[in-house]
Phi, psi and omega in degrees: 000136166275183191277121179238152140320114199264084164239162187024232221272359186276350181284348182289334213283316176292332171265348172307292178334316185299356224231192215240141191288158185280336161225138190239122186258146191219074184068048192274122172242134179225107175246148175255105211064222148304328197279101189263070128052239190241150154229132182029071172272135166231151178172146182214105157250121185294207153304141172056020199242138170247093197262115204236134189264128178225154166177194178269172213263145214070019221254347185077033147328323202275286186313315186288339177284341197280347188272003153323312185230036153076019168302358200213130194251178187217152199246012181183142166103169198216131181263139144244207198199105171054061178102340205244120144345116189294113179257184192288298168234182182094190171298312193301312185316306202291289175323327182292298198305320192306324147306000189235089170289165203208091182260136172259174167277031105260159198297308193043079154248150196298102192302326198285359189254168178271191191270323151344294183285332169282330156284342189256002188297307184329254194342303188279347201266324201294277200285345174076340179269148194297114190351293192299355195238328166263330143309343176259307184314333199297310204291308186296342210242005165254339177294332194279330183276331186113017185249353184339301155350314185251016159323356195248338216248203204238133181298357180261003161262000178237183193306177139246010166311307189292318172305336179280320190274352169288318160311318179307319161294343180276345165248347164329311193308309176330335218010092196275171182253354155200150189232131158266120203235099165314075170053039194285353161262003193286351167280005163223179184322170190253006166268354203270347168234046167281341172307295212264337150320326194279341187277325161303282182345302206273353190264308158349308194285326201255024166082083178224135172271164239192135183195115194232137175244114167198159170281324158008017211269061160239317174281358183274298192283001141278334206271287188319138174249004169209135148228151191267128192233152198234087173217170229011061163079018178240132143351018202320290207248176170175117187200155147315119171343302183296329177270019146257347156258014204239305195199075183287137178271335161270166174284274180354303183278297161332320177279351174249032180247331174276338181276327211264003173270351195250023172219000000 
């Protein structure tokens, strides 16, 4: 974790660290086919801790963030979520994942609902809370992204930067205990995603706990409180943003920090 000054909400952030991690992945193994994945992944993130997986395209970054809440099953080895185990199917599944947001690299927000509605379906179909009581939080958690303005209107009427940042709120609405995030900028224009970076930043800043798969590495070495670096379906590396773009301890990660900074 890094190093904070322990006043107002940061002393929670600093005593979370102290406590047992909220997801521990354990000799996680995955083949697509012939094709060995993940091999034995190990990782552990704490509470409030932001952890962003980079690596070269294949290296399974991808795969491993989705068996985090199980889009993707695996075949040895164990995740659990604040102590509980992942389990395979069922309601205890359908229960788990509801504590896990999930932003993709496409939006998948609802075209027939407005974007109200599309934060708030979680909450009332999921959570069971009451319509005026998931509007307002709804209402507040767009506000917090900067889209409030277009609550009434559909989603294929706004950018997509903005659509991105409703998914963000849409997984919020859920108030999950960790969010995962796919490649969420990668689908959009380059003015549109420092929008939605910045919005990663600030839930970073507010203690969210954080599992990000990006190319990003101006938001990895601001954000991060680790990073991990990943290829051909192995752990290589796992260091603080500064000592691993500073001082990669592999050839494999050096070499791919000279292409991808020299670009």
């Amino acid at each position: 974790m890094r190093a904070q000054v322990l006043v107002g909400p940061q002393v929670c952030r600093y005593c979370a660290a102290m406590s047992e991690p909220l997801v521990v992945i354990d000799k996680v193994n995955k083949h697509f086919g012939d094709l060995h994945v993940l091999k034995d992944i190990d990782l552990s993130i704490d509470k409030g801790e932001v952890v962003i997986l980079i690596g070269p395209s294949g290296s399974g970054k991808s795969t491993l963030c989705r068996t985090i809440n199980r889009l993707e099953t695996f075949e040895s080895g164990s995740i659990t979520i604040d102590g509980k185990t992942l389990p395979d199917e069922g309601k205890e599944l359908a229960d788990l994942r509801a504590d896990v947001g999930m932003v993709f690299q496409s939006f998948n927000l609802f075209a027939h609902k407005t974007i109200l509605e599309n934060v708030t379906l979680g909450p009332i179909k999921v959570r069971k809370t009451p319509k005026a009581e998931a509007d307002k939080r709804a209402l507040e958690l767009l506000d917090r992204v900067g889209v409030a303005h277009q609550k009434d209107k559909y989603p294929a009427q706004l950018s997509g930067g903005q659509q991105q940042r409703v998914a963000i709120a849409r997984s919020l609405a859920m108030n999950p205990k960790v969010m995962l995030f796919d490649e969420p900028t990668s689908a959009l224009d380059p003015e549109m995603v420092n929008e939605v970076l910045d919005v990663m930043v600030q839930l970073a800043k507010e203690g969210m706990t954080m599992i990000v798969v990006t190319h990003e590495m101006g938001f990895a070495r601001k954000a991060a409180d680790k990073v991990v670096f990943l290829a051909d379906g192995e752990i290589v590396e796992s260091n603080t943003p500064n000592e691993f773009f500073s001082n990669p301890t592999s050839a494999r990660a050096k070499d791919f920090l000279s292409k991808i900074l020299t670009h």
